[in-house]
N, C-alpha and C positions, 0 to 999 in steps of 0.2 A: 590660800596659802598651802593647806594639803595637799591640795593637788598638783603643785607646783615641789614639791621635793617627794611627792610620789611619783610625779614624770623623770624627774631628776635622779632616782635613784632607778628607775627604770632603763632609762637612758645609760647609766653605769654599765649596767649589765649586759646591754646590749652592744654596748661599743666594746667591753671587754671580750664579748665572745668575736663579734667583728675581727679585732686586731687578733687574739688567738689562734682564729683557723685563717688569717691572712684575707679574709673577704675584702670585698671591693663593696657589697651594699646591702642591704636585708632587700627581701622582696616581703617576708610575709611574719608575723608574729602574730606567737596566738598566747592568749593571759586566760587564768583562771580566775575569778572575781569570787570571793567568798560572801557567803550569802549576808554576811554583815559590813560588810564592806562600803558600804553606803556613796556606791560612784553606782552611775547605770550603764550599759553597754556603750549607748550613744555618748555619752557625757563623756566615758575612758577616750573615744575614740576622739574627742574631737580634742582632749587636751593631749594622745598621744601626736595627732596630727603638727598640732604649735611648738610640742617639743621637738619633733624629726626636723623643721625646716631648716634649710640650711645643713643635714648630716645626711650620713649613708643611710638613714632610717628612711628617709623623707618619699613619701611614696609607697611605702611597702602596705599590704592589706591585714588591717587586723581583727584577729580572731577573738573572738569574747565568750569562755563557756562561763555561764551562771551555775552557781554551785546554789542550792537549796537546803543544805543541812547545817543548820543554824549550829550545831554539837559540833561539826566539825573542829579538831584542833586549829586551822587555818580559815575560820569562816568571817576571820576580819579583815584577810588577806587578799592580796594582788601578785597573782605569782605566774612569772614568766614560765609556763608552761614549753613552746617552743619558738623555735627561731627558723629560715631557709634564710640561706646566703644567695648573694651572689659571687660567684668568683674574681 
């Protein structure tokens, strides 16, 4: 169920930038995963894959840096680092 309204809010983010600069599709997103964050690279990617089918996300290549400093203010976080459109 977390990971199900963390792709969800995910999702948000990314269609809002979509519709704001007018793009047509993401080709590529990259997330920073905080060291407490408790999803693994592989595991983001395959629930971000279920959430894109069917949307302009669907396909694009995602980036996954592992953050290691457990202090970090954001080390429980999942944060849309960047986006590339397509036009």
């Amino acid at each position: 169920m977390h990971e199900q309204s963390l792709m969800a809010d995910m999702m948000r983010k990314i269609f809002s930038i979509v519709e704001a600069e007018n793009a047509t599709a993401v080709s590529s997103v990259t997330v920073r995963l905080g060291a407490l964050a408790h999803i693994s690279p592989d595991h983001f990617r395959e629930h971000f894959e279920q959430a894109a089918q069917g949307t302009c996300a669907e396909g694009a290549r995602v980036d996954v840096i592992e953050l290691e400093d457990r202090q970090d203010p954001q080390a429980q976080d999942i944060v849309l680092d960047s986006i590339e459109l397509v036009d």
